[in-house]
C-alpha positions as a LaTeX table, in Angstrom:
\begin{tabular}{lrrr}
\hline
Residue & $x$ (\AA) & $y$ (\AA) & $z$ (\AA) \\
\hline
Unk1 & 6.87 & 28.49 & 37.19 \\
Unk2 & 5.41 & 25.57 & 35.12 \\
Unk3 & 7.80 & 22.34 & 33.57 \\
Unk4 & 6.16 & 21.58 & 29.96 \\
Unk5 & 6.92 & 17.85 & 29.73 \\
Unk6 & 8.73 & 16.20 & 27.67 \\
Unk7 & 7.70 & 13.96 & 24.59 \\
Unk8 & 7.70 & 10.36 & 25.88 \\
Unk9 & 5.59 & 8.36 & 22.50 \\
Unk10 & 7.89 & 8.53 & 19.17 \\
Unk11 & 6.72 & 10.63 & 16.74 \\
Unk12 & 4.92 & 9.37 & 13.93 \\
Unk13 & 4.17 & 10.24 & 10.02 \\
Unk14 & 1.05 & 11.36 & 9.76 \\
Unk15 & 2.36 & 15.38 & 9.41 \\
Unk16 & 5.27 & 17.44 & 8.62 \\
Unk17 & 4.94 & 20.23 & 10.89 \\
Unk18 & 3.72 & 18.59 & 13.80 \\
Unk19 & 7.07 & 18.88 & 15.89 \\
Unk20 & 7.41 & 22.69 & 14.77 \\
Unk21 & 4.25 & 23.67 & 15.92 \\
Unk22 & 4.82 & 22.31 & 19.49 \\
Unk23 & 8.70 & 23.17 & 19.44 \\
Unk24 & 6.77 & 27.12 & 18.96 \\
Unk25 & 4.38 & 26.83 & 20.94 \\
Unk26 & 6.76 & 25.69 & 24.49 \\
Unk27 & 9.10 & 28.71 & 23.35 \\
Unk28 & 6.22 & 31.39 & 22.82 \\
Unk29 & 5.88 & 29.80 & 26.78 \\
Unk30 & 2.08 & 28.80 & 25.90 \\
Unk31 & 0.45 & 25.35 & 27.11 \\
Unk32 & $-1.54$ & 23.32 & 25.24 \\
Unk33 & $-5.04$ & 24.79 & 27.00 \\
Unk34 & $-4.02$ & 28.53 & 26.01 \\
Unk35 & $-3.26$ & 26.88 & 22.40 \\
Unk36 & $-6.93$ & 25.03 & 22.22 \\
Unk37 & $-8.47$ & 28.41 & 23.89 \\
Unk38 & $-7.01$ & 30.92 & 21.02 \\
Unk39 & $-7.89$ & 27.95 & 18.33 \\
Unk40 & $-11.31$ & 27.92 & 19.76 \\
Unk41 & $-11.55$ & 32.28 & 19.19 \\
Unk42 & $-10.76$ & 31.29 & 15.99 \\
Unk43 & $-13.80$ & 28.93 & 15.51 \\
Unk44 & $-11.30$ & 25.78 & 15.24 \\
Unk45 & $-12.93$ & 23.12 & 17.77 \\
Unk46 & $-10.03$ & 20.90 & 19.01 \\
Unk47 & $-9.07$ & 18.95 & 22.92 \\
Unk48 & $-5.83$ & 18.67 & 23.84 \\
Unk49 & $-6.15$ & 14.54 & 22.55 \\
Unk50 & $-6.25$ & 16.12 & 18.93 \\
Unk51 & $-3.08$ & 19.00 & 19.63 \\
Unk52 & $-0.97$ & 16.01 & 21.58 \\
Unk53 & $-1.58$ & 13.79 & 18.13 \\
Unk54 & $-1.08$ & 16.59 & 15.61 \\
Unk55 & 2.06 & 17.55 & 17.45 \\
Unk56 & 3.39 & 14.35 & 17.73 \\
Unk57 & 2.84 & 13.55 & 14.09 \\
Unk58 & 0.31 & 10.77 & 14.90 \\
Unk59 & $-2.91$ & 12.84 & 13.15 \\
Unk60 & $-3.41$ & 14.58 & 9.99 \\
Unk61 & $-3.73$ & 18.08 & 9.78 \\
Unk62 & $-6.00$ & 20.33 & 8.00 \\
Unk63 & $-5.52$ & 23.45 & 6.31 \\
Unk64 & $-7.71$ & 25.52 & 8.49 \\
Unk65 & $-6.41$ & 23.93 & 11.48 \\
Unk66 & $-2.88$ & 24.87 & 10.16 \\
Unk67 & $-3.52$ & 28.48 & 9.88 \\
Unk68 & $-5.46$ & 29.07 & 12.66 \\
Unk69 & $-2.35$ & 27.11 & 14.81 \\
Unk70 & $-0.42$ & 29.37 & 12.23 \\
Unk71 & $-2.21$ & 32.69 & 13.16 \\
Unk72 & $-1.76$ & 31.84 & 17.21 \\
Unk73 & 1.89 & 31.37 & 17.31 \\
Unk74 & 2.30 & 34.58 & 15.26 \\
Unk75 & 4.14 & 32.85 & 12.34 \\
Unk76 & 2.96 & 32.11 & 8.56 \\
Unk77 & 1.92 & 28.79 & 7.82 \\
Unk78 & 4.99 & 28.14 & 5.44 \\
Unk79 & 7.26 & 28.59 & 8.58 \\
Unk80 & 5.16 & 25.77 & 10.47 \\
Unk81 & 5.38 & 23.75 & 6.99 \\
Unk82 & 9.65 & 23.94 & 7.25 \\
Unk83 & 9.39 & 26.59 & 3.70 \\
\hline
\end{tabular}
């Protein structure tokens, strides 16, 4: 059985639903490969650089992005936008 790690850098402003989207993804027990893997099925290009920064709030995100991260935690986008 795998430790996820815990967030060391503070989270920054550059997003809202960041900290959702990796507070789902650890519970749905999925690492940040599997997440990049299912975004890539989706036609969403992203490395695990880009996921760490969107989840930590220190990148943008855009809308595609959101519902394809939406679409692979099983959950609507307005749930990963706090609605």
């Amino acid at each position: 059985m795998s430790v996820m790690r815990t967030r060391e850098q503070l989270r920054g402003n550059k997003n809202i639903c960041g900290a959702k989207i990796e507070y789902m993804r650890k519970e749905k027990g999925l690492k940040q490969v599997d997440m990049i893997e299912s975004l890539a099925l989706q036609g969403v290009e992203m490395t695990s650089s880009g996921l760490s920064k969107i989840e930590g709030q220190h990148r943008g995100i855009n809308d595609y992005e959101l519902l394809a991260i939406a679409n692979t935690l099983d959950v609507s986008v307005d749930v990963l936008l706090g609605r």
